[in-house]
Each structure stands twice: as structure tokens, then as C-alpha cells.
N, C-alpha and C positions, 0 to 999 in steps of 0.2 A: 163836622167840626172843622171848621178852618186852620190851616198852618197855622203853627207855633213856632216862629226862631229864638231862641233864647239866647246872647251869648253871657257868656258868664267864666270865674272861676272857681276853683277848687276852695279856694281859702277865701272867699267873701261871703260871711253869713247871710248875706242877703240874698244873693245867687241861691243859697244851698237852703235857704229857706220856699223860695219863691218855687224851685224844682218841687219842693217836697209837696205845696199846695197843688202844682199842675197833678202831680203824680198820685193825689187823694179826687185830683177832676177829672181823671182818667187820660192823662196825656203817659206816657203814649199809646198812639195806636198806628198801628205796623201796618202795611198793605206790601205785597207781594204783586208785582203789576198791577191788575185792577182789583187782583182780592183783596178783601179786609180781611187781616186776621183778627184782629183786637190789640191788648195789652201785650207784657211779658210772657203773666202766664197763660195765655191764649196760643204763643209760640211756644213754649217748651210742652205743654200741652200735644201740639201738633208733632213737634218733634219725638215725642215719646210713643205716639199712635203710628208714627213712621210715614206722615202724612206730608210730614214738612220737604223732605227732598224734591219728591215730585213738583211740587209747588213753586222750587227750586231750578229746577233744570230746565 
């Protein structure tokens, strides 16, 4: 997937529109140096198996 910069705010429904579609096409996806994590729940995922730290440090 290529970068996505988006800028935007809070209170233009177009912004908060336009997020909501990347975010049903899978943006984000998180990388940790050269890992890919995935999405959100990919990181709190990792975070809860106690995998994230390490990945971290």
C-alpha cells in the first residue's frame, strides 16, 4: 500500500468522512521499523500477547 497523508480537521465532515472510507480500506497499517504490524487491532493484539514491547525496544 502506498502512503496516505491526509490533512484534515476535526470538524469538516468531509475530513471525517473521507477517514472513515480509508479506515473501511484498511488504512492504517502500523509498521514497527521494517515489521508490518497490520491495523489497530493487530497492535493491541500484540500488545495484550505481550509481544509489542519487545518490538518496541
Amino acid at each position: 500500500m502506498p502512503p496516505v497523508t491526509m490533512y484534515s480537521t476535526q470538524v469538516c465532515p468531509y475530513c471525517v468522512m473521507a477517514e472513515k472510507l480509508l479506515q473501511k480500506k484498511g488504512v492504517p497499517q502500523i509498521y514497527i521499523g521494517e515489521t508490518h504490524v497490520g491495523g489497530y487491532d493487530d497492535l493491541v493484539a500484540l500488545d495484550r500477547a505481550g509481544k509489542l514491547d519487545p518490538l518496541l525496544a
